[in-house]
C-alpha positions in Angstrom: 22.6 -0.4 -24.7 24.5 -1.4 -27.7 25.7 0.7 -30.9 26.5 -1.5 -33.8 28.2 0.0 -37.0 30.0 -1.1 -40.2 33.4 -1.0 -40.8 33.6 -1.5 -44.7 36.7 -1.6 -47.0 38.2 -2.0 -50.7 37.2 -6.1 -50.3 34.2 -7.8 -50.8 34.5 -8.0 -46.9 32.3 -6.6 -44.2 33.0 -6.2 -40.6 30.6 -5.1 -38.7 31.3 -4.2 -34.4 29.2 -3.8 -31.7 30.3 -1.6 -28.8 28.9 -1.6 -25.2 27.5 1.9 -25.1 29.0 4.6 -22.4 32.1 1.8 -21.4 33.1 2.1 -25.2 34.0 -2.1 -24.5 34.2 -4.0 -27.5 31.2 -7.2 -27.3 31.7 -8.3 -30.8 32.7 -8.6 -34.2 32.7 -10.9 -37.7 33.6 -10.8 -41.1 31.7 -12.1 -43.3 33.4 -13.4 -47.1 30.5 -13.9 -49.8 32.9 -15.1 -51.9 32.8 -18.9 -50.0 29.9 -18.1 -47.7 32.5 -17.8 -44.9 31.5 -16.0 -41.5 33.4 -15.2 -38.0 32.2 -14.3 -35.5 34.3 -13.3 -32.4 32.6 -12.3 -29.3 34.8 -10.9 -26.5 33.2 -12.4 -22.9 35.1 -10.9 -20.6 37.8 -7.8 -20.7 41.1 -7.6 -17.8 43.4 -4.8 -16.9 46.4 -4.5 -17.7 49.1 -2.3 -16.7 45.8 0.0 -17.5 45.0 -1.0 -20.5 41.8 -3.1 -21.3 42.9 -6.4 -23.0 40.6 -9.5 -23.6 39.9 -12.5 -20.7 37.6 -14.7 -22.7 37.1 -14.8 -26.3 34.7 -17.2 -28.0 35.3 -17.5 -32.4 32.5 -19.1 -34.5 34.1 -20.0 -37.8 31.0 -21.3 -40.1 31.1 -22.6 -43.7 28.6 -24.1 -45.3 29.4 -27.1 -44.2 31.2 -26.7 -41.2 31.0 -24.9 -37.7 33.7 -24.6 -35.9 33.9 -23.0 -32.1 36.8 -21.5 -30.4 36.7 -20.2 -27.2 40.2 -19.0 -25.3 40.8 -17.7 -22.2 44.0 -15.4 -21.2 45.1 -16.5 -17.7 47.8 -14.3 -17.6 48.6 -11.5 -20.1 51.7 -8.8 -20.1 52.0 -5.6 -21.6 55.2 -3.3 -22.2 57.1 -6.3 -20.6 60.9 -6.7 -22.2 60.9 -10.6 -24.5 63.9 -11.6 -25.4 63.5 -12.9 -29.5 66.0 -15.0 -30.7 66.7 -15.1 -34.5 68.6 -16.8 -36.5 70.3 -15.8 -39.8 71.7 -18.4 -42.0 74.5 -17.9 -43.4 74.0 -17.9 -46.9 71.4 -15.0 -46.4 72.8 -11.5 -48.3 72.0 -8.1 -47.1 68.7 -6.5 -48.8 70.2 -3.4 -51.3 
C-alpha cells in the first residue's frame, strides 16, 4: 500500500512523495514548475544498505517540457558512507580573508 502526500513551500513549486507503507521506503517523487510547464519525476527502483543506512541502487528521472522528455536512469554500484575523502583545494593567491 502506498501513502502519497504534499510537501508544499513559499514557491509556486509542488513536491509531492509517495512512501511504501509499513517499510517507510521512499518509491517516488517530482516537482512540478507551472511557471514553464516543467515536471520531474524521480522514482527510486531499488534501495541498498549501507553501513545501515538505506541509500538508493537505481534511480530513474523523467525531466519533461513541453517539448522535450528526457530519461535518466542511474545505478550506484558502489556507494560509501562515513568514509574519510581527502578534498583538495586550492586558494589563489590574490584571494583576501572574508572580514
Amino acid at each position: 500500500e502506498f501513502v502519497t502526500g504534499v510537501q508544499t513551500c513559499a514557491l509556486p513549486i509542488c513536491f509531492p512523495v509517495t512512501i511504501l507503507k509499513g517499510i517507510n521506503e521512499l518509491v517516488a517523487t517530482s516537482v512540478y514548475s507551472p511557471s514553464d510547464s516543467t515536471k520531474i519525476s524521480i522514482s527510486y527502483l531499488t534501495w541498498q544498505s549501507v553501513n545501515n543506512i538505506k541509500v538508493p541502487e537505481q534511480v530513474e528521472i523523467v525531466v519533461e517540457t513541453p517539448k522535450n522528455k528526457l530519461f535518466i536512469r542511474l545505478r550506484y554500484d558502489k556507494a560509501e558512507i562515513y568514509e574519510p575523502q581527502e578534498l583538495i583545494i586550492v586558494i589563489p593567491e590574490k584571494y583576501e580573508k572574508c572580514r
